[in-house]
BASE-806316 format. One line per field, with one value per residue (C-alpha): residue number from 1; x, y, z; residue in one letter. Coordinates in nm, 3 decimals. Layout:
BASE-806316
vofi = NUM  ...
c1 = X  ...
c2 = Y  ...
c3 = Z  ...
papa = a  ...
This chain:
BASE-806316
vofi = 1  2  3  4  5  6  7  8  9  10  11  12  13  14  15  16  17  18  19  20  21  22  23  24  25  26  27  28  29  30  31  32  33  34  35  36  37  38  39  40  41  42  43  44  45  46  47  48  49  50  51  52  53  54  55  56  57  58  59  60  61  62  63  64  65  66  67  68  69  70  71  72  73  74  75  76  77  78  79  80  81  82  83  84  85  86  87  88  89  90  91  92  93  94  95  96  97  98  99  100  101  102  103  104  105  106  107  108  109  110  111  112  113  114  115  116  117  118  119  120  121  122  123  124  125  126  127  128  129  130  131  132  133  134  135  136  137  138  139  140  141  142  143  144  145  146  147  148  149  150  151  152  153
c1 = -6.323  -6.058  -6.017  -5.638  -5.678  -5.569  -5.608  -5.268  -5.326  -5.303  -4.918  -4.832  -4.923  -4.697  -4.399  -4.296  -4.558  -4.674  -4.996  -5.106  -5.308  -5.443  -5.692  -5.803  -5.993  -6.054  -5.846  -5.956  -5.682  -5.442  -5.251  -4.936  -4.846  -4.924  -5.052  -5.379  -5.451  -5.819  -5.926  -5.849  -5.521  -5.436  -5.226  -5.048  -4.788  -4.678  -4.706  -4.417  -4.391  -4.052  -3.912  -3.927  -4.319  -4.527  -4.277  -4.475  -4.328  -4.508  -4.664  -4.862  -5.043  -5.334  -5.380  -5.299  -5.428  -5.225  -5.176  -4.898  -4.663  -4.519  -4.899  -5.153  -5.329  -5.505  -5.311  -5.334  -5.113  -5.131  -4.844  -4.669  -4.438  -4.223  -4.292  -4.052  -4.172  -4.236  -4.438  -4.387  -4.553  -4.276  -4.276  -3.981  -4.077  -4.024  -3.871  -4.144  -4.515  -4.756  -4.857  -5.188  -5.288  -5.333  -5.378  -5.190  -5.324  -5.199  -5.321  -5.037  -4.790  -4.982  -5.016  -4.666  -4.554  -4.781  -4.717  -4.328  -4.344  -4.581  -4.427  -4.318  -4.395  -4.565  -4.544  -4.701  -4.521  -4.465  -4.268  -4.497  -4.561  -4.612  -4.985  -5.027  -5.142  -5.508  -5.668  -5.331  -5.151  -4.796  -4.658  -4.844  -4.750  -4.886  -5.053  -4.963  -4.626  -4.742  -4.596  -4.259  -4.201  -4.263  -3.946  -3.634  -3.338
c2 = -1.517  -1.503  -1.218  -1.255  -1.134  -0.792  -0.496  -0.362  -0.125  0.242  0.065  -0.005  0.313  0.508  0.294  0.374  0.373  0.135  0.077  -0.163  -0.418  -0.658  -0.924  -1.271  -1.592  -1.946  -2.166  -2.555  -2.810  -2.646  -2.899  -3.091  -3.439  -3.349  -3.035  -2.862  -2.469  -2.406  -2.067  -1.804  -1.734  -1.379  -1.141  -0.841  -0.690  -0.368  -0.368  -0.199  -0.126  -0.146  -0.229  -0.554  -0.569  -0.623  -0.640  -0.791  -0.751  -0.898  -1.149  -1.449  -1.609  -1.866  -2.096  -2.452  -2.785  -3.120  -3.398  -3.389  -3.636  -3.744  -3.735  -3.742  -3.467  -3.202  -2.868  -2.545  -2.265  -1.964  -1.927  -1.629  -1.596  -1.343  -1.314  -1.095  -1.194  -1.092  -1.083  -1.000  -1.064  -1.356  -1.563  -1.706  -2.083  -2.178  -1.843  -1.575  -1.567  -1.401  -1.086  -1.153  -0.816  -0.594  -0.831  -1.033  -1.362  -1.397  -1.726  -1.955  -1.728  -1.805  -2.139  -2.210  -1.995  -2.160  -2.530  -2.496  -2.330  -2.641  -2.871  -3.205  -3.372  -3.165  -3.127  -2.963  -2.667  -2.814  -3.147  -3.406  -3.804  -4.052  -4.163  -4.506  -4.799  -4.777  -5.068  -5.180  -5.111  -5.009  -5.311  -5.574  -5.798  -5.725  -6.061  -5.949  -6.049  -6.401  -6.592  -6.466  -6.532  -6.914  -6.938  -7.059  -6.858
c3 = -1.918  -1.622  -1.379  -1.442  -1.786  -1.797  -2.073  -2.143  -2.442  -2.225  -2.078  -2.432  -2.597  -2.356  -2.320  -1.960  -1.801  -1.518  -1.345  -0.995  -1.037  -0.754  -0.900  -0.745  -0.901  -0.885  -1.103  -1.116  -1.114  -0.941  -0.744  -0.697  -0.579  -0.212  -0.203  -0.336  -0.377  -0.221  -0.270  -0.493  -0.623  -0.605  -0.784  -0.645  -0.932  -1.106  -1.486  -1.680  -2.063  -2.120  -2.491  -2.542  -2.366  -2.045  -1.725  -1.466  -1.046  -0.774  -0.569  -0.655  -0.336  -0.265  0.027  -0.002  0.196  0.211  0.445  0.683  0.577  0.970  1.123  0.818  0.995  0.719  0.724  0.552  0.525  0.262  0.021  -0.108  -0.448  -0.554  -0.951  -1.223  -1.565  -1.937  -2.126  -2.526  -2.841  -2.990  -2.640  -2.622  -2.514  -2.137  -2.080  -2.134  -2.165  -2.448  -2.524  -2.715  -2.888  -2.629  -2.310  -2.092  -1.946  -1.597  -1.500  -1.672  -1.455  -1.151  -1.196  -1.306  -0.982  -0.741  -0.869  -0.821  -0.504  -0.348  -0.098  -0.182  0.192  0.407  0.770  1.059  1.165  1.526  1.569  1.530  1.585  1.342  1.255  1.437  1.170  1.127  1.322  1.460  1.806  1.733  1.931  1.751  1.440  1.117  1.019  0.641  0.735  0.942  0.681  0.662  1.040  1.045  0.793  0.930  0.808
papa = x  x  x  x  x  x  x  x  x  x  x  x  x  x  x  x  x  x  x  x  x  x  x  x  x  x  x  x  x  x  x  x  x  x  x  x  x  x  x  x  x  x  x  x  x  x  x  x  x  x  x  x  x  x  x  x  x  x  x  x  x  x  x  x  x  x  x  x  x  x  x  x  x  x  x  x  x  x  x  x  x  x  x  x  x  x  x  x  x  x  x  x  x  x  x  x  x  x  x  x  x  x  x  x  x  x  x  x  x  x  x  x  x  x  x  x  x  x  x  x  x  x  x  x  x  x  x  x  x  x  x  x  x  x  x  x  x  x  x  x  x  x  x  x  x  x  x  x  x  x  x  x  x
C-alpha cells in the first residue's frame, strides 16, 4: 500500500471541512522521454469536501535527472506543480479522479502532474557548448561519410 493513499471518511462526514496533508513516496516508472523522477515524489495539498467530493489544492514535487540535450552532461533539478483536482465517486474519465469508498489514491494525480510538467530537451541552466563527437576531433571527417566524398556531382 502507497503513502499517497489517504483516509477521507472524517472530510466526508462533515462536508466542509478540510484538513493538510504532506505525504512523500517512491513511485517506480516514473519517467518521460528525457527526463526521469529520482526520489520521492511529494505531496503538499489541502483536502476540501465540497458537494460533488474530495477537492484537492496543492503542490506535487520530486526531483528529476536527464541529460542535457546541448552538452550531454547529467543534470538534476527538483520540480514543483501546482495541482486543483477532484475527486468524486462517478469519475468523470480524463477529467476527474476516484473516490473509492472512503479514500483517495493520490499517486495517479502525481504521476499524471509530474509526467506533463517534464521537459522535452533539457538543458543546463547556463549557456552551454555542444558535446564534441566521441572519439572524433571536431575538424576531422567522419569516415562514415568517406564514400560520399569521392562522388563527382
Amino acid at each position: 500500500m502507497t503513502r499517497l493513499r489517504i483516509d477521507v471518511a472524517d472530510l466526508l462526514a462533515h462536508p466542509g471541512t478540510r484538513r493538510e496533508i504532506s505525504v512523500s513516496d517512491e513511485l517506480e516508472g516514473l519517467a518521460g522521454t528525457s527526463a526521469t523522477i529520482v526520489g520521492p515524489v511529494t505531496v503538499d495539498a489541502t483536502l476540501e469536501r465540497i458537494p460533488e467530493g474530495i477537492l484537492v489544492r496543492g503542490d506535487v514535487g520530486a526531483r528529476w535527472r536527464a541529460d542535457c540535450s546541448i552538452c550531454l552532461r547529467e543534470i538534476e533539478r527538483d520540480q514543483s506543480v501546482h495541482v486543483d483536482e477532484l475527486f468524486e465517486s462517478d469519475p468523470v474519465e480524463g477529467e476527474t479522479y476516484p473516490l473509492e469508498g472512503h479514500e483517495i489514491d493520490l499517486e495517479q494525480l502525481a504521476r499524471d502532474s509530474l509526467l506533463l510538467e517534464l521537459p522535452l530537451a533539457p538543458h543546463c541552466e547556463e549557456p552551454c557548448e555542444p558535446a564534441p563527437p566521441v572519439g572524433e576531433q571536431r575538424d576531422e571527417n567522419d569516415p562514415r561519410w568517406a564514400a560520399l566524398a569521392e562522388l563527382e556531382l
